[in-house]
SERO-4910 file (N, C-alpha, C, O; in steps of 0.05 Angstrom, whole numbers):
BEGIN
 pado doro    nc1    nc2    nc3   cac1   cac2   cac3    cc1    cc2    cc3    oc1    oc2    oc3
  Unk    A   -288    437   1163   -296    422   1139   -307    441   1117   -299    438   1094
  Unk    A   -324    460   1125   -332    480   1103   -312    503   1084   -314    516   1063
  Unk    A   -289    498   1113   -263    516   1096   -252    502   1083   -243    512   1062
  Unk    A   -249    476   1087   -228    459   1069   -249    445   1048   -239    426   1036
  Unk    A   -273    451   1043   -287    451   1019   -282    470   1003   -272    466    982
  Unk    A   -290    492   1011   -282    524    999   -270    516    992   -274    506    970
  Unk    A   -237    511   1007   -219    510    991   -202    495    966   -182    499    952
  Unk    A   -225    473    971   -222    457    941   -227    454    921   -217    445    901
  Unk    A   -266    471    931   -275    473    913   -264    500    883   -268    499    859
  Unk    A   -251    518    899   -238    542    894   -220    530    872   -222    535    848
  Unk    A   -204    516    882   -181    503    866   -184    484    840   -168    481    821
  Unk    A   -210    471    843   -210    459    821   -222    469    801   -217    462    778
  Unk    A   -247    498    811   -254    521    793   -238    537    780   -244    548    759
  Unk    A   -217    540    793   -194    550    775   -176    536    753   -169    541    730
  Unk    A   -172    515    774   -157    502    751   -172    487    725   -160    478    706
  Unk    A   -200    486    728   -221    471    716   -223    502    688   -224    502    663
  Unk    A   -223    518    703   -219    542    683   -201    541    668   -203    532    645
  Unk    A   -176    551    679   -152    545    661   -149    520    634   -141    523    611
  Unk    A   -158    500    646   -157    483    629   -188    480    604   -196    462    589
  Unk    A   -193    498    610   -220    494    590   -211    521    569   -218    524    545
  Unk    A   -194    542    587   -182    565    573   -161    556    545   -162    566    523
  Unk    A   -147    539    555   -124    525    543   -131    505    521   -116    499    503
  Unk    A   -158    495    524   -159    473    502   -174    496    485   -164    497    463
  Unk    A   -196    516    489   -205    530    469   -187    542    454   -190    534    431
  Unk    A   -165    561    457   -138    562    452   -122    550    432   -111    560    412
  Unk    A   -121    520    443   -109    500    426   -129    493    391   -119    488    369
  Unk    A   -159    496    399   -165    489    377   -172    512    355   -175    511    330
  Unk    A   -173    534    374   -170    559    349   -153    553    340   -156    554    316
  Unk    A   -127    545    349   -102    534    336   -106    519    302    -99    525    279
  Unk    A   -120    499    314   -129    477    301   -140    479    277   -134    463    259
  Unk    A   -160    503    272   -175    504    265   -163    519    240   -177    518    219
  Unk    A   -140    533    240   -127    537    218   -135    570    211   -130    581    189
  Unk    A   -148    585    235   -152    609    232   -120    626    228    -97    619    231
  Unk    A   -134    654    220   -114    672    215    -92    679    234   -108    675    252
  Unk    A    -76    683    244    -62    690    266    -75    718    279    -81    738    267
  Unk    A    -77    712    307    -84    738    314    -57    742    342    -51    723    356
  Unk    A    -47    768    345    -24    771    355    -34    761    387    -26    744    403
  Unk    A    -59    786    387    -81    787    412    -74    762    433    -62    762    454
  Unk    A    -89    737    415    -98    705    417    -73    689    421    -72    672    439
  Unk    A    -52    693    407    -21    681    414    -10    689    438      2    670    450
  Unk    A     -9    712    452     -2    730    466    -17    720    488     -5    704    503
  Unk    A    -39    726    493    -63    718    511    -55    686    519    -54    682    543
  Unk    A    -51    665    504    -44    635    511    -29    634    518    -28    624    540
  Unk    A      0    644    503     37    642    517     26    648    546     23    628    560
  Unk    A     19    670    558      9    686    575     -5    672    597     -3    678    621
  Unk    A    -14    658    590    -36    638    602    -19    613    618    -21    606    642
  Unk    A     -6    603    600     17    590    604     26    586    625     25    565    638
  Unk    A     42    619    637     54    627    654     39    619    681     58    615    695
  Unk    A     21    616    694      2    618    722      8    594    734      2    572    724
  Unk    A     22    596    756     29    590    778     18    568    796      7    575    817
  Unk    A     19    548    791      3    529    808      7    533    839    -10    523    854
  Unk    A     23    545    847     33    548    872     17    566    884      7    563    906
  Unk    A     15    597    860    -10    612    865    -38    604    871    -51    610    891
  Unk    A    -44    591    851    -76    574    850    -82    561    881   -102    561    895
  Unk    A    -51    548    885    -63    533    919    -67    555    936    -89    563    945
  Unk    A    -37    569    940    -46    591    953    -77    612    957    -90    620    975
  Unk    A    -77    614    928   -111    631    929   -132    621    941   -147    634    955
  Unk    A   -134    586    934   -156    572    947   -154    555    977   -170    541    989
  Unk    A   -126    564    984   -120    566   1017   -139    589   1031   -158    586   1046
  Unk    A   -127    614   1020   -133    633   1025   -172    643   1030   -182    660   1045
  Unk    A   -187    622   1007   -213    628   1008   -223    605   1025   -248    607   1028
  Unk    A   -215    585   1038   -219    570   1054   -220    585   1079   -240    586   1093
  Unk    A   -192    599   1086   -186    613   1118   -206    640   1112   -208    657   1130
  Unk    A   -217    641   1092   -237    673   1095   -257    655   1107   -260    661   1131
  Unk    A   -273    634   1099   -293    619   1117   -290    614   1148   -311    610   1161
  Unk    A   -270    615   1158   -260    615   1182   -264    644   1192   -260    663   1178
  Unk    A   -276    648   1227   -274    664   1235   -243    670   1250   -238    651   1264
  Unk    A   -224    688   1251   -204    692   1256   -192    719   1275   -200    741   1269
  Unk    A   -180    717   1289   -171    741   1290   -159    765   1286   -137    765   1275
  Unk    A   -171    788   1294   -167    819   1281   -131    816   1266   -121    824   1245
  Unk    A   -121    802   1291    -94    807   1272    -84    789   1254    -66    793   1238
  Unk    A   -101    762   1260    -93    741   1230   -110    750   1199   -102    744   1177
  Unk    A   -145    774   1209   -152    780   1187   -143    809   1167   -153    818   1146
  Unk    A   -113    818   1187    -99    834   1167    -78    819   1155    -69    823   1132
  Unk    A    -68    801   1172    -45    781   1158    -58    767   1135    -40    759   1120
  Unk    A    -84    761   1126    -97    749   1108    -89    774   1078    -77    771   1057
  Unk    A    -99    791   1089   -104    825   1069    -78    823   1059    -75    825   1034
  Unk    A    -53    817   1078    -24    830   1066    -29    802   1049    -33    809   1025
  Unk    A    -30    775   1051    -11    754   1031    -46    754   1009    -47    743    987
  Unk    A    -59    763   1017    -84    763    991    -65    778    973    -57    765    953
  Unk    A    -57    801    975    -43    824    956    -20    815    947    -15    823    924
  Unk    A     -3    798    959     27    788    953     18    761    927     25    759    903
  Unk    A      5    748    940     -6    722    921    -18    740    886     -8    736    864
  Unk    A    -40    758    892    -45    767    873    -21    781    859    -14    773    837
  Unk    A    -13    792    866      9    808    853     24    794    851     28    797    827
  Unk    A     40    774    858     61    758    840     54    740    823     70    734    805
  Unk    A     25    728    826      9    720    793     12    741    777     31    741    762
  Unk    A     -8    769    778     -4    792    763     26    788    746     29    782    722
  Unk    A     51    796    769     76    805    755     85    784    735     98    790    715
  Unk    A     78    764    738     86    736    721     72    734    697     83    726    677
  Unk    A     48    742    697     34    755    679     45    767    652     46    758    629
  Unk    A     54    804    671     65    812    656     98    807    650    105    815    628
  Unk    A    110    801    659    135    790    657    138    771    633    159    770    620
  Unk    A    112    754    624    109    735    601    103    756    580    113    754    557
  Unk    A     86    775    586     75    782    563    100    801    556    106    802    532
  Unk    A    112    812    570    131    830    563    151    821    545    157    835    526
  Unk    A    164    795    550    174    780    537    168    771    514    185    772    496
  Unk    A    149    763    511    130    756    481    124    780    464    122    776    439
  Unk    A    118    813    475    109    827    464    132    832    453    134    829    429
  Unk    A    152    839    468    177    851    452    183    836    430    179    844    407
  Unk    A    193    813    435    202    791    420    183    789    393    193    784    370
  Unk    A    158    792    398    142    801    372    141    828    344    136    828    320
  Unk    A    148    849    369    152    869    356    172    870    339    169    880    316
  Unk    A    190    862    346    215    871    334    222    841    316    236    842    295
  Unk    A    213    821    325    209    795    292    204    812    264    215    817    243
  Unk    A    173    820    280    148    830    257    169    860    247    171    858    222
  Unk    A    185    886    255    196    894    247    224    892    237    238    912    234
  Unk    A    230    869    231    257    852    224    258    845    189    242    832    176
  Unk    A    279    856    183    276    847    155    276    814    154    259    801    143
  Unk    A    297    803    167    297    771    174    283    756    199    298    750    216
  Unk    A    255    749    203    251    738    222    266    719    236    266    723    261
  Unk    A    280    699    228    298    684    245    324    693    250    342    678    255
  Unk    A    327    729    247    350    730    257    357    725    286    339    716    300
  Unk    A    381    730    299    386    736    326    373    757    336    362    775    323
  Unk    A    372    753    370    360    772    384    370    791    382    393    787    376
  Unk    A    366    812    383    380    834    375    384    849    399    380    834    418
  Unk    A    394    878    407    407    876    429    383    905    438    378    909    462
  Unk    A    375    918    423    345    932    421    314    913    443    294    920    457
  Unk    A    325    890    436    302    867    444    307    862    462    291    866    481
  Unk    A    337    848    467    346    851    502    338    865    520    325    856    539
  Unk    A    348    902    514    352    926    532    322    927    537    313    932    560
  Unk    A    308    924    518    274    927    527    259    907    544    245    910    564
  Unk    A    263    893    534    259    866    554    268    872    585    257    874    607
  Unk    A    288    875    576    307    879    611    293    900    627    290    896    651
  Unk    A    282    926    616    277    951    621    243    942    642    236    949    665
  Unk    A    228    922    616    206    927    618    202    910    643    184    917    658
  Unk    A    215    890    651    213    862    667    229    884    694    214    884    713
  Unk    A    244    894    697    255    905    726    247    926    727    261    937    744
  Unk    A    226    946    715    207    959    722    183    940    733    185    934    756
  Unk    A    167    933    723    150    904    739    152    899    759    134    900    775
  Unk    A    181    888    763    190    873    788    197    890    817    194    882    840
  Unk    A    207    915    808    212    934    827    178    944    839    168    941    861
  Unk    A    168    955    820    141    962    821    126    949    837    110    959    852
  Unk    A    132    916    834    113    900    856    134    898    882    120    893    902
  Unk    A    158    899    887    167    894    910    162    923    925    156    924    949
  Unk    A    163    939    914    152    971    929    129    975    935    124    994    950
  Unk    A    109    956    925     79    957    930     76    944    955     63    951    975
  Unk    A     97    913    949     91    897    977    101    899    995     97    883   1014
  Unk    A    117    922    996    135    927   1025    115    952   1037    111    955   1061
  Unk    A    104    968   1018     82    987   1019     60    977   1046     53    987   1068
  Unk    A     53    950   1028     27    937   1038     30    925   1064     11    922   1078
  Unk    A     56    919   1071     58    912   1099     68    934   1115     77    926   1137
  Unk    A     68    962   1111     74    978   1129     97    988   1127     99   1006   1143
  Unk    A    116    985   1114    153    988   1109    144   1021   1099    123   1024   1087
  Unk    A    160   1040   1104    164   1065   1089    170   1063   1070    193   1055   1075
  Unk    A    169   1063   1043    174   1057   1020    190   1085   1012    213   1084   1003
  Unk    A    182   1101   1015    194   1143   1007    224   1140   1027    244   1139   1012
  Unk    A    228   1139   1042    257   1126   1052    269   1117   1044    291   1128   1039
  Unk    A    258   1073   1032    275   1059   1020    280   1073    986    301   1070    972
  Unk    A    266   1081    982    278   1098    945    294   1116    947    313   1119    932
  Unk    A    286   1134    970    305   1162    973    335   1152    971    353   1163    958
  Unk    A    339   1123    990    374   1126   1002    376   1103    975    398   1096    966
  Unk    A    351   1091    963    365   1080    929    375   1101    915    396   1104    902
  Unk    A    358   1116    919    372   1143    891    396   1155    901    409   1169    886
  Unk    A    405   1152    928    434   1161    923    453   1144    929    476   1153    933
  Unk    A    448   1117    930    468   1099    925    466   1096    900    484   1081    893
  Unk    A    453   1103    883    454   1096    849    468   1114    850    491   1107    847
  Unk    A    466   1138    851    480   1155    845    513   1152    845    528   1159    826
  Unk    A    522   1141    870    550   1134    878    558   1109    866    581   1105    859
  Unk    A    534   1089    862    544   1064    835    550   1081    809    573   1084    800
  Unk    A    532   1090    801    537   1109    779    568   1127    771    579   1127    749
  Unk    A    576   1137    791    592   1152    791    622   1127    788    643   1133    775
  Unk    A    618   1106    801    641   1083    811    637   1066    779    658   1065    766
  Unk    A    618   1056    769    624   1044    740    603   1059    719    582   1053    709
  Unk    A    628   1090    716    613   1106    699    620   1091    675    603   1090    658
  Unk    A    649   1073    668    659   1071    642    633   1047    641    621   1047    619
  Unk    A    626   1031    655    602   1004    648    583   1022    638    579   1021    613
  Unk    A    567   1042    655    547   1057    640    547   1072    613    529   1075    597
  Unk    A    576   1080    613    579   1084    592    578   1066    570    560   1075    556
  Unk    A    585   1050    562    589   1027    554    557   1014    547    550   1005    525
  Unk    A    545   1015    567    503   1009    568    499   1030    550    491   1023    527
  Unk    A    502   1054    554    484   1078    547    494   1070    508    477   1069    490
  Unk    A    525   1064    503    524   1068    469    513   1041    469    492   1046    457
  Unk    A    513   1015    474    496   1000    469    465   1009    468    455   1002    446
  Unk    A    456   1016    479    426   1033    470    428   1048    447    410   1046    430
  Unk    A    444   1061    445    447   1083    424    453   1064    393    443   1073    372
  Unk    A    466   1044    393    469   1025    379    449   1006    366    447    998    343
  Unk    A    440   1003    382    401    984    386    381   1009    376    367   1001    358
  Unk    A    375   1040    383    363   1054    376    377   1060    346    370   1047    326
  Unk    A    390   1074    345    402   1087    318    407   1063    297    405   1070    273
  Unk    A    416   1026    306    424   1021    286    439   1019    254    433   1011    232
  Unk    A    470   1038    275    487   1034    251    504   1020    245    521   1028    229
  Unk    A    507    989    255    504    964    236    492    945    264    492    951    288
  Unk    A    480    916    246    472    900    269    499    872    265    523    873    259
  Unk    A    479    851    272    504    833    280    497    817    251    475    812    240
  Unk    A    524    814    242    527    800    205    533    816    192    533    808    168
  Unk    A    543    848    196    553    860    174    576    861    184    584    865    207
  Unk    A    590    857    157    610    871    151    620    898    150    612    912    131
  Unk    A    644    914    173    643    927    175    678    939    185    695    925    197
  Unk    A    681    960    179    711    972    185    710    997    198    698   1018    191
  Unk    A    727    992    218    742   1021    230    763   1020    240    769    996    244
  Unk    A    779   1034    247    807   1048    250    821   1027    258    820   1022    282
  Unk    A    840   1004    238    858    988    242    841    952    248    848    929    254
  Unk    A    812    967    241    802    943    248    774    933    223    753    946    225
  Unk    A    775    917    208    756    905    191    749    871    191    765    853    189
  Unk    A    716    869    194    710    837    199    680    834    199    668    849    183
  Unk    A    668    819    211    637    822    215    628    815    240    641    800    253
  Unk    A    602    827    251    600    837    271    578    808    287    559    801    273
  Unk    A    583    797    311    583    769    316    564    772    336    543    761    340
  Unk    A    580    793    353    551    796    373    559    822    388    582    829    394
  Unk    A    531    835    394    533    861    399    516    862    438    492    861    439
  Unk    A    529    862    459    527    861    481    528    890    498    543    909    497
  Unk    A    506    883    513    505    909    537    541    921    539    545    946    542
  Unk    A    552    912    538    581    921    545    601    927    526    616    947    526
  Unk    A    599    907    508    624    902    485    611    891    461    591    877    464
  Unk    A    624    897    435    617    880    415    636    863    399    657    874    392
  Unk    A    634    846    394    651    824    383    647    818    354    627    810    341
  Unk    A    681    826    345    678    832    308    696    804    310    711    798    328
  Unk    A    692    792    289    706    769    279    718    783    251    708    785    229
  Unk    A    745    794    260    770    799    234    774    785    209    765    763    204
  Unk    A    786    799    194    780    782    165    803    762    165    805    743    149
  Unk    A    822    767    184    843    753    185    841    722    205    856    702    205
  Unk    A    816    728    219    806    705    232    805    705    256    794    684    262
  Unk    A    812    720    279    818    728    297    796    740    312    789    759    299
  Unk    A    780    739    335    758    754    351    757    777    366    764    776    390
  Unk    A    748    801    354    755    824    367    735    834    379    714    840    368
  Unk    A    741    838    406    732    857    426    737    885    432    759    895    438
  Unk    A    711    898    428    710    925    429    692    931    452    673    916    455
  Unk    A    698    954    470    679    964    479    654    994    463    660   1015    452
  Unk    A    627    981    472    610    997    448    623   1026    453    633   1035    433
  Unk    A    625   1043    474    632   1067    471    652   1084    461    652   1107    454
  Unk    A    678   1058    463    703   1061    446    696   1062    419    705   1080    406
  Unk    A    679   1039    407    666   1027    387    653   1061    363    660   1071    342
  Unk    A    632   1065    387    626   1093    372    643   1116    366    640   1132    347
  Unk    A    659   1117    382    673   1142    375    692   1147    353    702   1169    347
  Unk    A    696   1126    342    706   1114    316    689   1125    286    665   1133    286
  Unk    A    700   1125    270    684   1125    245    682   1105    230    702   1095    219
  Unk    A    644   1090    225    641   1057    224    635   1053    194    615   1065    186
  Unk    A    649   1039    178    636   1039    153    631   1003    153    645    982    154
  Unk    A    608   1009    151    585    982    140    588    981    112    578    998     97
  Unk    A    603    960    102    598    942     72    580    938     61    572    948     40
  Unk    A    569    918     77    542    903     81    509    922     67    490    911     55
  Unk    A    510    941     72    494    960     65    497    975     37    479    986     25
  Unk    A    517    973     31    535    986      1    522    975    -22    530    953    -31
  Unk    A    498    988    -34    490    980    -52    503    972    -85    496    954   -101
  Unk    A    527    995    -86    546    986   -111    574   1000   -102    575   1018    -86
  Unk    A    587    992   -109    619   1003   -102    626   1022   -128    622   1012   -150
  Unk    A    636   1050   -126    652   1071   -140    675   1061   -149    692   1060   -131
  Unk    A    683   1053   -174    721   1055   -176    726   1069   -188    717   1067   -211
  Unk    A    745   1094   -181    764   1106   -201    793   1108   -192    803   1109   -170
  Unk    A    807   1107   -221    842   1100   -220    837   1115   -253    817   1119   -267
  Unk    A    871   1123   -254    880   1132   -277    900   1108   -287    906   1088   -275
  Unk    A    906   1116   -307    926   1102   -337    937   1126   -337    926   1147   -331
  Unk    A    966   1125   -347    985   1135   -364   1000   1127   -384   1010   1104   -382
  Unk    A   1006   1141   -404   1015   1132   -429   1037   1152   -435   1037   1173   -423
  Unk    A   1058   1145   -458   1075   1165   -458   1053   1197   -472   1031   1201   -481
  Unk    A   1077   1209   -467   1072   1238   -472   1076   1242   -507   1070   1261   -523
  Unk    A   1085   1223   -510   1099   1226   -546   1079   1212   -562   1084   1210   -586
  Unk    A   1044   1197   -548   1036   1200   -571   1023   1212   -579   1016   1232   -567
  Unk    A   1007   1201   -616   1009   1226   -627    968   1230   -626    950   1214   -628
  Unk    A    970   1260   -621    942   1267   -622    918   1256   -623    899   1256   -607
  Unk    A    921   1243   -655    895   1233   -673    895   1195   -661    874   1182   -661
  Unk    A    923   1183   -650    913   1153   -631    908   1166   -607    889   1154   -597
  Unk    A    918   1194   -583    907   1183   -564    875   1198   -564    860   1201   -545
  Unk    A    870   1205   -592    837   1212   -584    828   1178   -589    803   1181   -591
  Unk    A    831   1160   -591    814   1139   -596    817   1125   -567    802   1106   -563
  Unk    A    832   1130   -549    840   1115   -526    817   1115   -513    806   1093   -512
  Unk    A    799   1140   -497    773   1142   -487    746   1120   -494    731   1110   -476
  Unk    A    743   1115   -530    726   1102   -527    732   1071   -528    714   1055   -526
  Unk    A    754   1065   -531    768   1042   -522    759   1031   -508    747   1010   -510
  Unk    A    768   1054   -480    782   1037   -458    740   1036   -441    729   1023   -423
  Unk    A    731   1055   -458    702   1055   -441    694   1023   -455    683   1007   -440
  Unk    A    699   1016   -477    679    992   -492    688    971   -470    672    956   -460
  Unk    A    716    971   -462    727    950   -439    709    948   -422    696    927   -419
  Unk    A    705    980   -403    698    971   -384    670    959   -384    667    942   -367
  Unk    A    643    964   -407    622    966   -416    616    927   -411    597    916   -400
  Unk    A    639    917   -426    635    888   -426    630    872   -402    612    855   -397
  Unk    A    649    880   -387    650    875   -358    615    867   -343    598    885   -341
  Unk    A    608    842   -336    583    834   -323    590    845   -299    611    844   -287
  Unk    A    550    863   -287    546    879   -271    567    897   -265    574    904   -242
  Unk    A    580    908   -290    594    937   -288    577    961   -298    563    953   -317
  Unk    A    572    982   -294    561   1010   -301    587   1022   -306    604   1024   -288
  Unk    A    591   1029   -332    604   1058   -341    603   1084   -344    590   1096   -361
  Unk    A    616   1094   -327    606   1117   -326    626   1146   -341    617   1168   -344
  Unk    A    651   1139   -346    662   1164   -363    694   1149   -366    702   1131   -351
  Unk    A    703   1157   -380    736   1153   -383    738   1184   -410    726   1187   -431
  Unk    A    760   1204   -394    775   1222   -399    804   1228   -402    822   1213   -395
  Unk    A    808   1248   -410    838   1250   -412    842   1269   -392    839   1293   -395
  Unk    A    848   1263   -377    850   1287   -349    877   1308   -341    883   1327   -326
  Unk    A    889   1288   -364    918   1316   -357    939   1307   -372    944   1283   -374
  Unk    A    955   1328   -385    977   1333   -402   1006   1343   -386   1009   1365   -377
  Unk    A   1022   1325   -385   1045   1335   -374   1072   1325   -382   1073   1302   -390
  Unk    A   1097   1341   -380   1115   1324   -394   1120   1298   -384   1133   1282   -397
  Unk    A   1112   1292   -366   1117   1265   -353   1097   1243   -374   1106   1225   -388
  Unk    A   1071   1250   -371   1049   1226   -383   1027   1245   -394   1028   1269   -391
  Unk    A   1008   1232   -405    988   1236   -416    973   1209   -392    981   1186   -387
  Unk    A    950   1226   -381    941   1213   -359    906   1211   -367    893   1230   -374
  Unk    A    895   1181   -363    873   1184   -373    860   1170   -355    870   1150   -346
  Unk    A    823   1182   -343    824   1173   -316    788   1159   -321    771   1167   -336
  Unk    A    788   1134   -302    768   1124   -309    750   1116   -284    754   1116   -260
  Unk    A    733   1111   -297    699   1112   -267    683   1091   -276    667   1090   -295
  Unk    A    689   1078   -262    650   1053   -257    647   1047   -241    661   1051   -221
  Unk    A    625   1033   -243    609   1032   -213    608   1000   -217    600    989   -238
  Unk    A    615    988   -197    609    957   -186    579    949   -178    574    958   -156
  Unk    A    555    935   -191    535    935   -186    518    923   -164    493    926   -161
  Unk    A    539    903   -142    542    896   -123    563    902   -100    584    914   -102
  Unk    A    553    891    -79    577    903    -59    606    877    -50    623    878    -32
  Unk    A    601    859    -70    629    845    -62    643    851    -69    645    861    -92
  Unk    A    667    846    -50    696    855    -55    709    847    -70    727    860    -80
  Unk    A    701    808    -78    708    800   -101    702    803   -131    711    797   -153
  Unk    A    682    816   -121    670    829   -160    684    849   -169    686    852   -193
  Unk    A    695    865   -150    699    888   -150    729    890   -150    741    911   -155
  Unk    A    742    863   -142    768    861   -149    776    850   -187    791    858   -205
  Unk    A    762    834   -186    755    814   -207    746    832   -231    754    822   -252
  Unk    A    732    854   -234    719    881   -252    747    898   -246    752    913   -265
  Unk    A    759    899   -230    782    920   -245    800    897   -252    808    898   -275
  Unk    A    806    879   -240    839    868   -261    827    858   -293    841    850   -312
  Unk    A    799    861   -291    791    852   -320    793    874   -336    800    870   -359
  Unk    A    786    900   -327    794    922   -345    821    933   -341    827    947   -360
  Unk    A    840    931   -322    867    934   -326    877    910   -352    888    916   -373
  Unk    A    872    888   -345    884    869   -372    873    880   -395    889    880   -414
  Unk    A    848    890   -401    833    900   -420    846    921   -436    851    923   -460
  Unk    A    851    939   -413    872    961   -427    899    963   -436    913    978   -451
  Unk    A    902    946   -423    935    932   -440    937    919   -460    957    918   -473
  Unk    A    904    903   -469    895    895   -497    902    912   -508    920    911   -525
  Unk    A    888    933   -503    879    958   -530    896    979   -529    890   1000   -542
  Unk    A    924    977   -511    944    999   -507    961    974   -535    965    980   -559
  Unk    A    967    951   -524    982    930   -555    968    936   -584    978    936   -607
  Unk    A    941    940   -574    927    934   -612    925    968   -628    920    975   -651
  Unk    A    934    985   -601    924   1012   -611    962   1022   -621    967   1046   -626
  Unk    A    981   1003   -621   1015   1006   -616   1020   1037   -600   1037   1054   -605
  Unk    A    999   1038   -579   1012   1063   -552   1034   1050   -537   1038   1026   -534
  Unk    A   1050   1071   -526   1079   1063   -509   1061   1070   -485   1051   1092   -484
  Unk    A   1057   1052   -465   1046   1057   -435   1069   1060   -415   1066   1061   -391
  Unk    A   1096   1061   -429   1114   1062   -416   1128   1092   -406   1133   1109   -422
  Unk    A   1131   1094   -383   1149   1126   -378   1165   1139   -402   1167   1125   -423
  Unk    A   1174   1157   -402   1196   1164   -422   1226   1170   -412   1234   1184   -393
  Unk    A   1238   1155   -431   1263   1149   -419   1279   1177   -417   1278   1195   -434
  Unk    A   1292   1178   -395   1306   1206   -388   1343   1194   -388   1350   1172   -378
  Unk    A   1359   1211   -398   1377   1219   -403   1402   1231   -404   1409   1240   -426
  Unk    A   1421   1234   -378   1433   1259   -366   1470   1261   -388   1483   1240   -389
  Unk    A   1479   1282   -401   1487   1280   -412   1509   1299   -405   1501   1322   -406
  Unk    A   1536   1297   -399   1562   1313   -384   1583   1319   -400   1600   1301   -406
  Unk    A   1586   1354   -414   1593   1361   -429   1612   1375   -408   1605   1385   -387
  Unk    A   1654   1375   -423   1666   1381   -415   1681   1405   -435   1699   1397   -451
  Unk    A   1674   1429   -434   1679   1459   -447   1710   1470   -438   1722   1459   -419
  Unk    A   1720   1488   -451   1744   1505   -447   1728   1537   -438   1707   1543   -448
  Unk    A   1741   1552   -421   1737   1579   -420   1751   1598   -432   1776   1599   -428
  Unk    A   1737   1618   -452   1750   1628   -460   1782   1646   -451   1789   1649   -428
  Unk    A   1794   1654   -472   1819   1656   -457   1831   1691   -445   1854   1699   -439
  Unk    A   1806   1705   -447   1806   1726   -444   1797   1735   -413   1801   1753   -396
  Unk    A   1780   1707   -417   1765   1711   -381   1786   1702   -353   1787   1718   -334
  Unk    A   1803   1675   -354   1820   1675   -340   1842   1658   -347   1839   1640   -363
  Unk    A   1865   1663   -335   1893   1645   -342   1894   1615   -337   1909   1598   -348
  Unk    A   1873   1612   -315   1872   1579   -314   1842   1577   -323   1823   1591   -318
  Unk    A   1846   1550   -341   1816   1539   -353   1799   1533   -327   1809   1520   -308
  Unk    A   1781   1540   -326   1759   1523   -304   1741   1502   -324   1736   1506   -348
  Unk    A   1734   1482   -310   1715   1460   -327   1689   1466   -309   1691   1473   -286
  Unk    A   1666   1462   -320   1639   1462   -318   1620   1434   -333   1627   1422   -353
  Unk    A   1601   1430   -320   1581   1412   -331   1559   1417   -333   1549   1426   -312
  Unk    A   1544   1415   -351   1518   1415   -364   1500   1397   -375   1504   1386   -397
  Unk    A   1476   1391   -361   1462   1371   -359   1440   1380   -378   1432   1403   -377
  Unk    A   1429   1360   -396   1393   1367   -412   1393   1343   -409   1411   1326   -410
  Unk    A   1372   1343   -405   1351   1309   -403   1332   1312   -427   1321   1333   -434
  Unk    A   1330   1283   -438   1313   1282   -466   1298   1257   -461   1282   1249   -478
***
């Protein structure tokens, strides 16, 4: 009777705790204070505890009232340690989860983005360290050799390791991807035969959705070895292209072509101008070469800002009367006599000038 008081009384002290823990909790809530990470963390946390534990514990302080024997009061010692420690690990297993998941919100340019794959690998890391940690303790605590069971783990890892080196491989640039972050999931991004935006980035593979519409699977290590250009990040786009005009005009119009064709580009909304030159003289063309910068990174501005200054310059190639046209070439087949001193029969020859 005195154990199975103990043991209730145990139980409802705890749980009488808990729940007095939980409403204080709730009304700091309430109360409209500041956020404290501490206090959020500490309740999620709280959360987590085990009713199964709580009976267990106040089983457990019941049978300590009981006199027992030498070998039921070490069987008590081993599941006292098992009970505590799998409350403990649950513990941290919550908090691990919540901590990460915090960190990396609070260092997120977008808090409601997706989990990111940084948040995963840590999560994962921190929770099966934990879990290993307590099953090596509890095999410890009942007597099991523990320096044995790790020894013949570390060389069966080793021989997993060796059997799905391409999976590890594959983990390890996913880390390297999550650490380095050189793009996450929503950019837009291109490499070798392949351009789209990036949908979801996995321990194994990452999945680009093509511009063409199509879902592409990459593996991350294939993935890296590639050269990755992120859009998405491109604060303004570079354009340069040349113009050609004939070679026949005259000096004093094509010096006016330069500030022309710059006033074009100048008009252009969120365009930067940056130079238009005459870059080269040849009998073929008079070649004149131009530069701006797109002040955003869409592809449609940036399509949309050059066909507006190509039409532009075909304005002011009509109003300035320049020929933007090649120059017409000419092959011309002249049939001669040889003189009659050189041989008895005429030979014919041909002679070509182009004009």
């Amino acid at each position: 009777m005195v154990a199975a008081a103990a043991a209730a009384i145990t139980f409802c002290a705890i749980y009488g705790v808990l729940r007095l823990l939980r409403r204080r909790l709730c009304k700091h809530d309430a109360a409209g204070r500041p956020d404290r990470p501490a206090v959020q963390l500490f309740k999620e946390t709280l959360n987590r505890t085990s009713l199964l534990a709580v009976l267990a514990i106040s089983l457990l302080v019941g049978l300590k009232m009981l006199e027992l024997p030498t070998l039921w009061e070490d069987r008590l010692g081993h599941l006292w340690f098992i009970v505590l420690g799998f409350q403990l690990v649950l513990y941290l297993d919550r908090a691990a989860t919540l901590g990460a998941r915090r960190y990396f919100r609070h260092h997120s340019e977008n808090p409601d983005s997706p989990t990111t794959v940084a948040n995963t690998l840590m999560v994962w890391a921190l929770k099966t360290t934990v879990w290993v940690i307590f099953l090596l303790a509890a095999l410890s605590n009942l007597g099991i050799n523990v320096s044995a069971l790790v020894a013949s783990l570390g060389i069966g890892g080793i021989a997993v390791a060796l059997a799905v080196q391409n999976v590890l491989g594959d983990l390890f640039a996913s880390l390297a991807i999550a650490v380095d972050k050189p793009f996450e999931v929503g950019d837009s991004i291109a490499i070798t035969n392949v351009s789209g935006t990036v949908e979801h980035v996995g321990l194994k593979t990452t999945r680009i959705r093509a511009d063409s519409g199509e879902q592409i699977i990459i593996g991350n290590a294939e993935l890296l070895k590639n050269v990755v250009r992120n859009y998405k990040r491109m604060q303004n786009r570079r354009v340069q292209f040349s113009l050609r005009i004939n070679p026949a005009t005259p000096a004093a119009l094509a010096a006016k072509i330069p500030d022309a064709l710059k006033a074009v580009v100048e008009r252009q909304p969120d365009v930067r101008a940056d130079r238009v030159h005459l870059k080269s003289i040849t009998q073929d063309a008079l070649e004149y070469e131009l530069v701006f910068y797109i002040l955003n990174s869409s592809y449609a501005n940036f399509m949309n800002a050059q066909q507006a200054v190509l039409l532009g310059a075909l304005e002011v190639f009509s109003e300035l009367g320049v020929d933007a046209n090649a120059p017409t070439r000419r092959l011309l087949f002249e049939k001669g006599a040889q003189a009659a001193n050189e041989t008895e029969q005429p030979e014919r020859h041909l002679a070509a000038r182009a004009h």
